[in-house]
N, C-alpha and C positions, 0 to 999 in steps of 0.2 A: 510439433511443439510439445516440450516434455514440461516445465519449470517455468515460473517467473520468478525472477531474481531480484529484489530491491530491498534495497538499503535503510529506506522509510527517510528517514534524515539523522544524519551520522550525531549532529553536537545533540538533539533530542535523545538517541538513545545512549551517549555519555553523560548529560545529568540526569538520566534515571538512573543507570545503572551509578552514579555516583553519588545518591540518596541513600541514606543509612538502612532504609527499609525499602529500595527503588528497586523493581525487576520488571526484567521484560522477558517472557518467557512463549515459543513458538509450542504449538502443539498442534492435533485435527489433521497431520501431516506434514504442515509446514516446518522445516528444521534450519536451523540456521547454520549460516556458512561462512568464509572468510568477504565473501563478498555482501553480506546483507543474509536477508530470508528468502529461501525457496519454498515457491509454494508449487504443489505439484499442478498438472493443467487437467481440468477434465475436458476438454475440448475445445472446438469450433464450435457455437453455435448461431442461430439463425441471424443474421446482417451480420455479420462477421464479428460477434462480440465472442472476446476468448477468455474463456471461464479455466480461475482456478479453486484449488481448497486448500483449507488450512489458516489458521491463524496467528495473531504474534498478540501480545497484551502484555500495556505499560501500565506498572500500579506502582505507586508510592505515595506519603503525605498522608499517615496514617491513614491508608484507605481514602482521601477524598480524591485522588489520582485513581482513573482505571479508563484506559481507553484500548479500546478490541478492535483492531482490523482483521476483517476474516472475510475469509472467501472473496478475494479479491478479484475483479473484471476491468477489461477494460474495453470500453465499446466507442466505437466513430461515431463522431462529433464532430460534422464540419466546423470548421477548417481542422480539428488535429484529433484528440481521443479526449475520455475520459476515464480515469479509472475511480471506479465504483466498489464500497465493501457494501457487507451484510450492514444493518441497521442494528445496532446493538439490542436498543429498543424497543424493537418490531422487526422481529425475522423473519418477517416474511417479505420485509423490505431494504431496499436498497438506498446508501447514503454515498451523494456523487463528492467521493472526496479530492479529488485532484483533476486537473486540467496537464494532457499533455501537448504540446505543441504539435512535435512530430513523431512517429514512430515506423522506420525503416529498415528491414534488413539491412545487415553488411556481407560483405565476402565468404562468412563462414557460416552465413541462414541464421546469426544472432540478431535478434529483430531489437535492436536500441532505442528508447525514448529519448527523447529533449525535448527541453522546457518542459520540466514536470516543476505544476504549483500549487499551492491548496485552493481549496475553494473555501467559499464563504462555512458551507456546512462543516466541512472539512476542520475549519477554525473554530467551530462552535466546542466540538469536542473539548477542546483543550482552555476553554474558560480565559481567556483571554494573553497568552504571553505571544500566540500567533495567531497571523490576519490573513483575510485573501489573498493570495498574488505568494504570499511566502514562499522560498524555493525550496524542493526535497528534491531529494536522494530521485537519479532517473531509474526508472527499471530497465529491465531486458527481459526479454523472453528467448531461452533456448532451445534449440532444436533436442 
């Protein structure tokens, strides 16, 4: 596993990015790409959760907009995954942001999500324009 690839949610980062003061900007490793953000993998680790690094950060609204996904994980969760970032607020902890349904290799050792949705925490972030269950952008994890 080299990268995780994900999009976050496509019409979220066009009205930031269509906010007179809106950016979203990847750093920490993470770089963005025609498909979404790569964040590079630091491993396998213990129960098979797959740890990457790097972050992406949407700010606009005079500053009361800043939401930081970093260091993105996604760990099993029967019946599917979860993927989990840093805690903005406490980095030493983790906030389960998304539910995924499934996540399966294909043909070519791309490991694809579906059903990726926020979670409740997930939605706290963003002060109310989204709710639990909301659908984002799926990841992939490349070989």
């Amino acid at each position: 596993m080299s990268a995780l690839v994900w999009g976050v949610k496509a019409s979220l980062l066009a009205y930031v990015r269509g906010m007179p003061d809106g950016r979203v900007e990847a750093s920490g490793g993470a770089t963005e790409t025609p498909d979404g953000f790569a964040f590079p993998a630091h491993g396998e680790e213990r129960g098979g959760v797959l740890g990457f690094h790097g972050s992406v950060t949407l700010t606009g609204h005079g500053g009361m907009m800043r939401v930081v996904l970093a260091d993105p994980r996604l760990v099993p969760a029967a019946p599917g995954w979860e993927l989990t970032v840093r805690d903005d607020e406490d980095p030493s902890g983790r906030l389960r942001f998304a539910t995924v349904e499934a996540f399966e290799p294909d043909d070519g050792g791309v490991r694809r999500a579906a059903g990726t949705r926020l979670t409740a925490e997930g939605a706290d972030l963003f002060f109310g324009p989204y709710t639990e269950g909301t659908p984002l952008d799926d990841p992939r994890v490349e070989p």
